[in-house]
C-alpha positions in Angstrom: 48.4 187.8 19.0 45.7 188.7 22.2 47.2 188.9 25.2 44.5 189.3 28.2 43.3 188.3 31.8 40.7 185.3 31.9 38.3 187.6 33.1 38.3 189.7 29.6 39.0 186.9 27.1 35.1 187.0 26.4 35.5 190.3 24.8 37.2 188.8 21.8 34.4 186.5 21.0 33.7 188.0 17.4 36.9 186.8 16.8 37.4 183.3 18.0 34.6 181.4 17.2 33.4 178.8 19.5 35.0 180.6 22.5 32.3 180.2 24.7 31.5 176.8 24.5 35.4 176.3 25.1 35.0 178.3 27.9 32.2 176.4 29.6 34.3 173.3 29.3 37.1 175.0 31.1 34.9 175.9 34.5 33.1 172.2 34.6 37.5 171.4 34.7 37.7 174.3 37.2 35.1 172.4 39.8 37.4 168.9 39.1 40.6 170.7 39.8 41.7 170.5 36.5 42.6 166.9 35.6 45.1 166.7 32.8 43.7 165.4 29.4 41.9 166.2 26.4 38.4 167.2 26.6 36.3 168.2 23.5 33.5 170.3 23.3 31.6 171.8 20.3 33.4 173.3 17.8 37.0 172.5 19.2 38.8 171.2 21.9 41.2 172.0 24.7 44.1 170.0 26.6 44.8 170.7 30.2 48.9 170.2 30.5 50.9 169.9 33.2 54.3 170.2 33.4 58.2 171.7 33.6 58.9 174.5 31.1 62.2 174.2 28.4 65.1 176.4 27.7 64.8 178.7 25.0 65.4 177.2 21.5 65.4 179.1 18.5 64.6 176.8 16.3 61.2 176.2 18.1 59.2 178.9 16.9 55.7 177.1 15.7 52.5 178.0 13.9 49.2 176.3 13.1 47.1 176.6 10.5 43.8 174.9 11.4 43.4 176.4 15.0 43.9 179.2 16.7 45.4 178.7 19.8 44.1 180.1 23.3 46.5 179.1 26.3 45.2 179.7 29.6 48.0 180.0 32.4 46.3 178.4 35.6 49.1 177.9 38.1 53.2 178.3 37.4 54.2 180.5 34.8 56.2 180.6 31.3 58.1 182.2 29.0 56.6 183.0 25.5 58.5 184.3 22.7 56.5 185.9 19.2 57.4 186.7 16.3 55.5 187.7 13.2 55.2 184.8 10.4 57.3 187.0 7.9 60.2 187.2 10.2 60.5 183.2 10.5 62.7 180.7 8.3 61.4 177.1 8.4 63.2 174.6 10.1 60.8 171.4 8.2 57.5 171.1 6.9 54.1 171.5 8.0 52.8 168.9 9.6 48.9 168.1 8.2 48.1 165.8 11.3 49.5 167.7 14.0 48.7 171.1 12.6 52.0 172.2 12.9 55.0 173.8 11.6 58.3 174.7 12.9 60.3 177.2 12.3 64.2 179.9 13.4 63.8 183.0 14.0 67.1 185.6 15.0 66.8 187.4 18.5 66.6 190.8 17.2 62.7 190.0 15.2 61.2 187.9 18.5 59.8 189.3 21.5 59.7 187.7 25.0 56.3 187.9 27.2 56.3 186.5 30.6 52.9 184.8 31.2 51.5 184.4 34.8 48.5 182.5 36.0 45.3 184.2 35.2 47.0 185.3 32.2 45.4 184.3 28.5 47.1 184.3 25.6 46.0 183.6 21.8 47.9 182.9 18.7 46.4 183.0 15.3 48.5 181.5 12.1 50.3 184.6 11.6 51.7 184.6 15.1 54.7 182.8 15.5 54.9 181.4 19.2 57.4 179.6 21.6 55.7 178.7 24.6 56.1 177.3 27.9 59.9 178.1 27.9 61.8 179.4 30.7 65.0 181.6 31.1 67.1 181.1 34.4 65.2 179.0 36.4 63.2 175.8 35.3 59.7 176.2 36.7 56.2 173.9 36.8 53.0 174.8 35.1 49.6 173.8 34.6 47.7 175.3 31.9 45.1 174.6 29.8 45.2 175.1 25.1 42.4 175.3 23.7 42.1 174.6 19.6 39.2 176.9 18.0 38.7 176.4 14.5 40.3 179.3 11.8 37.4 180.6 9.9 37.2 180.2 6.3 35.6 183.0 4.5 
């Protein structure tokens, strides 16, 4: 997992391929104000989401295996909980179409980041992820995921 400020997510480049071209799509959004959707560009796509953050569930870890994920926190904030893939028990199977599986994990192998606007975060297959989550209070967020493609070697 990458956790970084907009500003240095460039810097991983080598390692998420297509990044710029994702990124170019994100300030033509920046000059609309962000409208929610799906936009594509080449090599991936992104989706700008709006929305209310859930409780905590620990049966919502997930992981992909065809994208890496790159979540961009533009205004709100979240909760995001890790854990590494050998420290989560599946909860069903993987899901081909939506690239997706879920999975439990137990408090003491998870950790808790708290994600602020400017604040980018990626998760590649291995990394376990809960996002948009909150822990008191419910609270709003717009932000934008973007799917890069895993590299096959």
């Amino acid at each position: 997992m990458i956790i970084c400020s907009y500003e240095n997510v460039m810097s991983y480049e080598k390692l998420l391929p297509y990044l710029k071209n994702g990124l170019d799509c994100v300030e033509e959004l920046r000059k609309q104000d962000f409208p929610t959707g799906k936009y594509s560009f080449e090599g991936g796509y992104l989706m700008v989401q709006r929305g209310s953050c859930k409780p905590y569930d620990p049966q919502a870890f997930e992981t992909h295996q065809k994208y890496i994920d790159v979540q961009y926190m533009i205004q709100g904030g979240e909760i995001i909980y890790y854990a590494a893939s050998k420290d989560l028990m599946p909860v069903d199977g993987y899901k081909e179409k939506e690239d997706i599986e879920f999975f439990e994990c137990t408090p003491e192998k998870e950790v808790e980041l708290t994600i602020s606007p400017g604040t980018v975060w990626v998760a590649f297959p291995e990394d376990g992820h809960m996002p948009i989550r909150y822990k008191e209070k419910e609270n709003e967020y717009v932000k934008i995921v973007m799917k890069l493609p895993v590299k096959k070697e």
